[in-house]
TINURO-966751 format. One record per residue: x, y, z of N, C-alpha, C in turn. Coordinates in steps of 0.05 Angstrom, whole numbers, padded with zeros to 5 digits, always signed. Each point is the difference from the previous one (the first is absolute). Layout:
% residues N
> X | Y | Z | X | Y | Z | X | Y | Z
...
//
This chain:
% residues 165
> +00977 | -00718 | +00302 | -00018 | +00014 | +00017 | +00012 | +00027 | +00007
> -00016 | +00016 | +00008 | +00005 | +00031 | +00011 | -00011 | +00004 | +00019
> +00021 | +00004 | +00017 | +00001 | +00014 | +00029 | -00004 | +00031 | +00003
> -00024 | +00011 | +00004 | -00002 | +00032 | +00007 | +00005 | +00005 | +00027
> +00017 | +00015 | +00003 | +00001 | +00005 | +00034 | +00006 | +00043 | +00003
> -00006 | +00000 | +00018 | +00004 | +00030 | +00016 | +00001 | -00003 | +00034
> +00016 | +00026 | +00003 | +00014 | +00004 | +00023 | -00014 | +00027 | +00012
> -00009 | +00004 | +00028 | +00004 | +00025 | +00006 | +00018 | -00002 | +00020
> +00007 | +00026 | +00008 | +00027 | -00008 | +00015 | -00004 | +00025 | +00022
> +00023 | -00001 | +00019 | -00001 | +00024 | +00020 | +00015 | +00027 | -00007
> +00003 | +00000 | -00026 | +00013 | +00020 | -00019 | +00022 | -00004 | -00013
> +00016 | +00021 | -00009 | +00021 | -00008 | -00021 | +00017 | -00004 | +00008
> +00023 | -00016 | -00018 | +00023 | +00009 | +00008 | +00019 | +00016 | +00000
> +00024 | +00002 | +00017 | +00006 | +00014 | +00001 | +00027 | +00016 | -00030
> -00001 | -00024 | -00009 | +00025 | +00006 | -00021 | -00024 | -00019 | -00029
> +00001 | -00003 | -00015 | -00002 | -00016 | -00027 | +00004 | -00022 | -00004
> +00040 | +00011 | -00006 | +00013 | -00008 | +00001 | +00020 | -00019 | +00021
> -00014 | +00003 | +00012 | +00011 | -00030 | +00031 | -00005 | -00026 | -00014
> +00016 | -00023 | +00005 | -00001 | -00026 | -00007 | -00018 | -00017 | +00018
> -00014 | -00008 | +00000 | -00016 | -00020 | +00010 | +00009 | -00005 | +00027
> +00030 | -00006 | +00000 | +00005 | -00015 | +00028 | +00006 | +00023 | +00023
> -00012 | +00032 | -00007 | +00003 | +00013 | +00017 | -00026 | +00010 | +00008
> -00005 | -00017 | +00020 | -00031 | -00007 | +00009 | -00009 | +00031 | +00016
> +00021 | +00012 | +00008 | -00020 | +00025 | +00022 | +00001 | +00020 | -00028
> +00006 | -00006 | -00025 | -00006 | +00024 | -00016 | -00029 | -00001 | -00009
> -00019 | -00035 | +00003 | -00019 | -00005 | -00013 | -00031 | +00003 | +00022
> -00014 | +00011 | -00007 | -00021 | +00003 | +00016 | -00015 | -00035 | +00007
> -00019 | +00004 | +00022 | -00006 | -00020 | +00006 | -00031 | -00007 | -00015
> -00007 | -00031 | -00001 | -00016 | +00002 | -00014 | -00030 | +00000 | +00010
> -00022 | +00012 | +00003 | -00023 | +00004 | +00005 | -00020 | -00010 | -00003
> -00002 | -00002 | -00028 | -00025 | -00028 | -00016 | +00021 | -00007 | -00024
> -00017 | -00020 | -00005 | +00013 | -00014 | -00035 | -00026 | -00017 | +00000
> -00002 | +00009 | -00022 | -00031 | -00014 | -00013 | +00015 | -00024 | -00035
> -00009 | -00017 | -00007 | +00007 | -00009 | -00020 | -00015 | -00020 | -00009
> -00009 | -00004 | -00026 | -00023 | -00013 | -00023 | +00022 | -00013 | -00020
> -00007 | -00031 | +00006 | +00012 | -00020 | -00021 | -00016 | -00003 | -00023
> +00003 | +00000 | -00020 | -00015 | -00001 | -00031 | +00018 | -00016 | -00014
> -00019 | -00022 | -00020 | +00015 | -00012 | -00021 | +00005 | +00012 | -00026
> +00016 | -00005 | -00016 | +00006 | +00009 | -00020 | -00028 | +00018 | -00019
> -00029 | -00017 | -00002 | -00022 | +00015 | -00016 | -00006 | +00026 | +00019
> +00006 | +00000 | +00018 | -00013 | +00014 | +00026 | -00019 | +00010 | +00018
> -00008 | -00025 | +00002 | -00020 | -00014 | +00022 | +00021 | -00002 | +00028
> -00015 | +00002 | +00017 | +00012 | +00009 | +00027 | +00000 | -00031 | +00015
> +00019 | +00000 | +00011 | +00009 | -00029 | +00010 | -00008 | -00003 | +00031
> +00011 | +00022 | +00013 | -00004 | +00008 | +00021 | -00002 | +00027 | +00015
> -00008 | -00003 | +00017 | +00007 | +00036 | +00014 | +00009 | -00004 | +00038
> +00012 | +00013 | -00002 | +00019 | -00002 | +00028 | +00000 | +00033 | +00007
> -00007 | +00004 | +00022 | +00004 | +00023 | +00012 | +00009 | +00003 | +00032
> +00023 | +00003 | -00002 | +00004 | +00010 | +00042 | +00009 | +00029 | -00005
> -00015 | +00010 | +00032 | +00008 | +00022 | +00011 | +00020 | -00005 | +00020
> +00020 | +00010 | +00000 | +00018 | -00006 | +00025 | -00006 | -00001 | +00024
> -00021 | +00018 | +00011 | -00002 | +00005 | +00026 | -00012 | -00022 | +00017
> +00015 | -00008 | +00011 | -00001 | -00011 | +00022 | +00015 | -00035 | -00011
> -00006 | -00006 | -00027 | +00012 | -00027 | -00012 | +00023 | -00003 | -00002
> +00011 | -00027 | +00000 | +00022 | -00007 | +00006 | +00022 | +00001 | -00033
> +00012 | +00025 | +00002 | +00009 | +00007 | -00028 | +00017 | -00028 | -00013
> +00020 | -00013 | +00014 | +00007 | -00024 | -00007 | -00023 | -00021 | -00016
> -00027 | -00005 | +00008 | -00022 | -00011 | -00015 | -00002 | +00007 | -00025
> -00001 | +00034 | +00003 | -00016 | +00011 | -00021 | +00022 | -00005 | -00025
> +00029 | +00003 | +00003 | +00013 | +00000 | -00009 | +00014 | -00029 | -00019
> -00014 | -00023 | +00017 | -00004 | -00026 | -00008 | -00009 | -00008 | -00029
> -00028 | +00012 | +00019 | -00024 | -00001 | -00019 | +00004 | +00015 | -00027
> +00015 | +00022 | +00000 | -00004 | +00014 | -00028 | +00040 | -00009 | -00015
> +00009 | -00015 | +00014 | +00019 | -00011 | -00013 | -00007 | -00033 | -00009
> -00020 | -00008 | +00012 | -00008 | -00026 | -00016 | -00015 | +00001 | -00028
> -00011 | +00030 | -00003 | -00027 | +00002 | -00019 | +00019 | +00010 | -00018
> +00027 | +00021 | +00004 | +00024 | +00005 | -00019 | +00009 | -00021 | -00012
> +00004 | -00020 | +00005 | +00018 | -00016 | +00000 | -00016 | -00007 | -00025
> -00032 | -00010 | +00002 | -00012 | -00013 | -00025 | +00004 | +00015 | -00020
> +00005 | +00036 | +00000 | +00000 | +00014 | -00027 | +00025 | +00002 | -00012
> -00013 | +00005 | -00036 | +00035 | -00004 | -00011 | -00002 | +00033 | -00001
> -00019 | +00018 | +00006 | +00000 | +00037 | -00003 | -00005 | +00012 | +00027
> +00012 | +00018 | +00004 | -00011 | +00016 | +00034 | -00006 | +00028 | -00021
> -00021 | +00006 | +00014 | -00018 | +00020 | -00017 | +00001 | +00032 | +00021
> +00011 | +00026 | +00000 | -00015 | +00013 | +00015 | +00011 | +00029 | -00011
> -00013 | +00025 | +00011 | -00004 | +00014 | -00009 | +00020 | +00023 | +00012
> +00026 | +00005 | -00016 | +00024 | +00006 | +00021 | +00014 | -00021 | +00017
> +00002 | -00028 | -00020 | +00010 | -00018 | +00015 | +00031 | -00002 | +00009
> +00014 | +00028 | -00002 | +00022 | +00004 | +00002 | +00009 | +00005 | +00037
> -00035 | +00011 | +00012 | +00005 | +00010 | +00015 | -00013 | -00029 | +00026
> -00024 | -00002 | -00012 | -00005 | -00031 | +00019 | +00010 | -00026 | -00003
> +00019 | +00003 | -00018 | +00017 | -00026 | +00000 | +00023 | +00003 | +00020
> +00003 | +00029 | +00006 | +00020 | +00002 | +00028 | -00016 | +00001 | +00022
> -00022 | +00010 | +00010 | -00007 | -00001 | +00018 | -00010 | -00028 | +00006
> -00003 | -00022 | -00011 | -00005 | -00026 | -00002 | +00030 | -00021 | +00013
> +00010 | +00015 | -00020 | +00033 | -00017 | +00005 | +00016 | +00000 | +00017
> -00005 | +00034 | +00013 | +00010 | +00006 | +00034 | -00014 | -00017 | +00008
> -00027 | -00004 | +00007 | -00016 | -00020 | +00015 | +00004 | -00023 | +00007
> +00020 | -00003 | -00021 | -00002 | -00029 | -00004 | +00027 | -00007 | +00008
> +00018 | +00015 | -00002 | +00025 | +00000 | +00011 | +00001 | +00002 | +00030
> -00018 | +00021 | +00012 | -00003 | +00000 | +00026 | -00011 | -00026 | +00017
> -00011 | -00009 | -00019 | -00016 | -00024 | +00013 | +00022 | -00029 | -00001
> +00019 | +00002 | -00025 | +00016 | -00018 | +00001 | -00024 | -00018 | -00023
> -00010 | +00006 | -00029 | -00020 | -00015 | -00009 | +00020 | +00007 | -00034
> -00003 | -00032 | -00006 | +00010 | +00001 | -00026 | -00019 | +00025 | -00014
> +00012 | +00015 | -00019 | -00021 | +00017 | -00013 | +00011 | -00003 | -00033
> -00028 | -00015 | -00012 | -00007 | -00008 | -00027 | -00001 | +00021 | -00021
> -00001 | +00026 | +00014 | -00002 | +00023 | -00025 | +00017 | -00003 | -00025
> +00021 | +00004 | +00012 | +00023 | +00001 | -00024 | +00010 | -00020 | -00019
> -00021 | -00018 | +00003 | +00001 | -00024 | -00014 | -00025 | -00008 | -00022
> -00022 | +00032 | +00006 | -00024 | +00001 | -00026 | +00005 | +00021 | -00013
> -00011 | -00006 | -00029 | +00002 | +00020 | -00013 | -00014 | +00029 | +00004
> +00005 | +00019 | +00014 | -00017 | +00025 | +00002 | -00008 | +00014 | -00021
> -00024 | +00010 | +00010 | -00020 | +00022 | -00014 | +00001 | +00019 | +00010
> +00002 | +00028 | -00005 | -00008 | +00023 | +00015 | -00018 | +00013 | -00023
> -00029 | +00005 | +00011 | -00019 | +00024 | -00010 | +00002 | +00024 | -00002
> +00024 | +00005 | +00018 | +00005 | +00028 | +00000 | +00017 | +00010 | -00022
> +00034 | -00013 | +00000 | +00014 | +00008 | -00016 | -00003 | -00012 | -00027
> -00016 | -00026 | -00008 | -00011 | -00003 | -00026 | -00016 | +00010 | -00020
> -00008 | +00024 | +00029 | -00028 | +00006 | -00021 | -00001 | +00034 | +00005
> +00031 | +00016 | +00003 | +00004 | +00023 | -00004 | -00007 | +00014 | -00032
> +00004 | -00014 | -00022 | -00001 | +00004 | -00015 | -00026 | +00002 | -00013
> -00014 | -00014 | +00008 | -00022 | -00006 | -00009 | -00027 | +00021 | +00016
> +00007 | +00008 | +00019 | -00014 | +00023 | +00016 | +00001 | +00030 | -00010
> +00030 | +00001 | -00006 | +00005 | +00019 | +00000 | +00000 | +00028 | +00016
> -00005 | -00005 | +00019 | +00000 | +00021 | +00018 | +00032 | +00019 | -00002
> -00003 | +00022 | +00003 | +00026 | +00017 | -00005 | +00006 | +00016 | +00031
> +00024 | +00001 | -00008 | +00018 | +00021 | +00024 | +00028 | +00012 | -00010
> +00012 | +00011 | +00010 | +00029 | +00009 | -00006 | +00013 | -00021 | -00018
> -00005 | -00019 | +00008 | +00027 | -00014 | -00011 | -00015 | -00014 | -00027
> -00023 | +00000 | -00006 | -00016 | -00009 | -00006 | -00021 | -00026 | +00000
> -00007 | -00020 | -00002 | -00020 | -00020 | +00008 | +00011 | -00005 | +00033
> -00022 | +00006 | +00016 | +00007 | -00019 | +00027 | -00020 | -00020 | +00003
> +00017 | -00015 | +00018 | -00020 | -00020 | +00005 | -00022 | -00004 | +00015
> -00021 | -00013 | -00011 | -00026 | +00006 | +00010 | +00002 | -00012 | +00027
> -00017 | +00014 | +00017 | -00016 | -00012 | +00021 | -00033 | -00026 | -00007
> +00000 | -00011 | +00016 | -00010 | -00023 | -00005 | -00030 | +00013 | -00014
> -00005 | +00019 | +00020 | -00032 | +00015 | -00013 | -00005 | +00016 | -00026
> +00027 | +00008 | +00001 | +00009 | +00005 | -00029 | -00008 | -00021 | -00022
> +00020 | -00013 | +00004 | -00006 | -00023 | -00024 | -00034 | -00011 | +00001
> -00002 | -00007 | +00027 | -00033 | -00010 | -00006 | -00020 | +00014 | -00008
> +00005 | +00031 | +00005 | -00015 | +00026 | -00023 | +00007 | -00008 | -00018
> +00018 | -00003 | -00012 | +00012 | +00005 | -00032 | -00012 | -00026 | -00013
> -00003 | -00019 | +00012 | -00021 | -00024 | -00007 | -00028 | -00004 | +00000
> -00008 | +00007 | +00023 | -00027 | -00010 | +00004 | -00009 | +00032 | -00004
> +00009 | +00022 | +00009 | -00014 | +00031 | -00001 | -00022 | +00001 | +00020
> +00011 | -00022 | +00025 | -00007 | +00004 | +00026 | +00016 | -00005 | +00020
> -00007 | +00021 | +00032 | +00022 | -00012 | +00021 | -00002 | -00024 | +00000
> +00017 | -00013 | +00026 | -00016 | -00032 | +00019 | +00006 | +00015 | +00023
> -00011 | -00013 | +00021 | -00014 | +00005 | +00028 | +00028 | -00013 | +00026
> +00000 | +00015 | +00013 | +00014 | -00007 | +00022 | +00043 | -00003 | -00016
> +00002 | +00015 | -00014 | +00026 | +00004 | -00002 | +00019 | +00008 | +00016
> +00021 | -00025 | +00006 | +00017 | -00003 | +00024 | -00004 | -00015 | +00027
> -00020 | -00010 | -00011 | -00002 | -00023 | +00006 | +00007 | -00033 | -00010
> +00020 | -00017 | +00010 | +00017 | -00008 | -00012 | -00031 | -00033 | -00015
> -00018 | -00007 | +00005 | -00019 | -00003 | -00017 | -00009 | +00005 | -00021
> -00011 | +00027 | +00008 | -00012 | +00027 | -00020 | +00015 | +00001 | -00031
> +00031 | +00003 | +00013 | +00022 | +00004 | -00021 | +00005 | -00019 | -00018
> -00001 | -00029 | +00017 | +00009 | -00021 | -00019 | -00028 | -00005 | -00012
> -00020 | +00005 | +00001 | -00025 | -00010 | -00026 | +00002 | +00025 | -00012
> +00004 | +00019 | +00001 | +00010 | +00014 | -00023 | +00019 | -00005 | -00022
> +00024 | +00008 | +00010 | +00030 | -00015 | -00009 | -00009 | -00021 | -00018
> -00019 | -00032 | +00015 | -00004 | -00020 | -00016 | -00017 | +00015 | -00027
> -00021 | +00002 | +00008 | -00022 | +00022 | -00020 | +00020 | +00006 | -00017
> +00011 | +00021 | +00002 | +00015 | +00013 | -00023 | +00023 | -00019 | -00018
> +00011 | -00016 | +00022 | +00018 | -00026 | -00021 | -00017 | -00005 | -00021
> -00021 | -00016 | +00003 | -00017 | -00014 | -00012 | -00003 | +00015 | -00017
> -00009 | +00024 | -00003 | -00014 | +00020 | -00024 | +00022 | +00013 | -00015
> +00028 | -00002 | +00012 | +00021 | +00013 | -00018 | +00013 | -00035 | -00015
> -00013 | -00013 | +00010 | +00015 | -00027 | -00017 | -00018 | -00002 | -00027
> -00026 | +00008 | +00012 | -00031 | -00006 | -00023 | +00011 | +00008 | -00021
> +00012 | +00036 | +00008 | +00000 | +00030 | -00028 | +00030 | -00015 | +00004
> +00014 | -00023 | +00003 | +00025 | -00005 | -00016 | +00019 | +00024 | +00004
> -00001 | +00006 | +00035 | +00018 | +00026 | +00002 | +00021 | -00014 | +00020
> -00001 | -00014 | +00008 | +00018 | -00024 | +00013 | +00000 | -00025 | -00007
//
């Protein structure tokens, strides 16, 4: 199964390069939206909390029980919400299942395949990026940690179809 998930957060951090267990370098987390799918990819479930006002320990439950069933965590720059996840989860004192599925990132998999250019040459796309470069339309409400992950999923699906992942 595949786990899609996204993060918005209260901004960046402050270094990159900080290790996980240095929690005031990692922003806090805001929403996390995440869609379980089986292998054909039909959607299993959909889970969405906003933080505000919920009891982050729950939310944090809940989207480590639905981890736990996937053998893939799916997301788009998963380099960057697999820390903002894992602070969370450290703060909370909550086993955290990430580092124990195989990851996907949409972003850095599918530099090549975009092609978008800069100095150094190919950067990596932004999520609307890639979903132009596929569909040759926006999606609606980007940055929104919802919004993002039925995209993200969207675009998995259609870069697995054209055999580009």
């Amino acid at each position: 199964m595949y786990l899609f998930f996204d993060t918005e957060t209260t901004g960046l951090p402050r270094s990159w390069k900080a290790p996980l267990e240095d929690l005031a370098n990692w922003p806090r987390l805001v929403q996390i939206a995440w869609l379980l799918f089986d292998t054909d990819g039909h959607e299993i479930s959909r889970e969405k909390a906003i933080i505000y006002g919920l009891p982050l320990v729950k939310i944090l439950e809940a989207f480590q029980e639905q981890l736990q069933m996937a053998s893939h965590a799916v997301a788009h720059n998963i380099s960057f919400d697999e820390k903002i996840v894992g602070a969370e989860f450290m703060r909370k004192e909550i086993n955290n299942p990430l580092p124990f599925r195989n990851r996907i990132c949409t972003m850095k998999s599918t530099t090549n395949y975009c092609k978008i250019k800069n100095r150094r040459g190919n950067k990596w796309p932004k999520l609307g990026e890639l979903h132009q470069k596929l569909f040759e339309e926006n999606f609606e409400d980007a940055h929104d940690a919802m919004a993002d992950i039925h995209a993200t999923a969207k675009c998995f699906w259609e870069l697995r179809r054209r055999a580009v992942l």
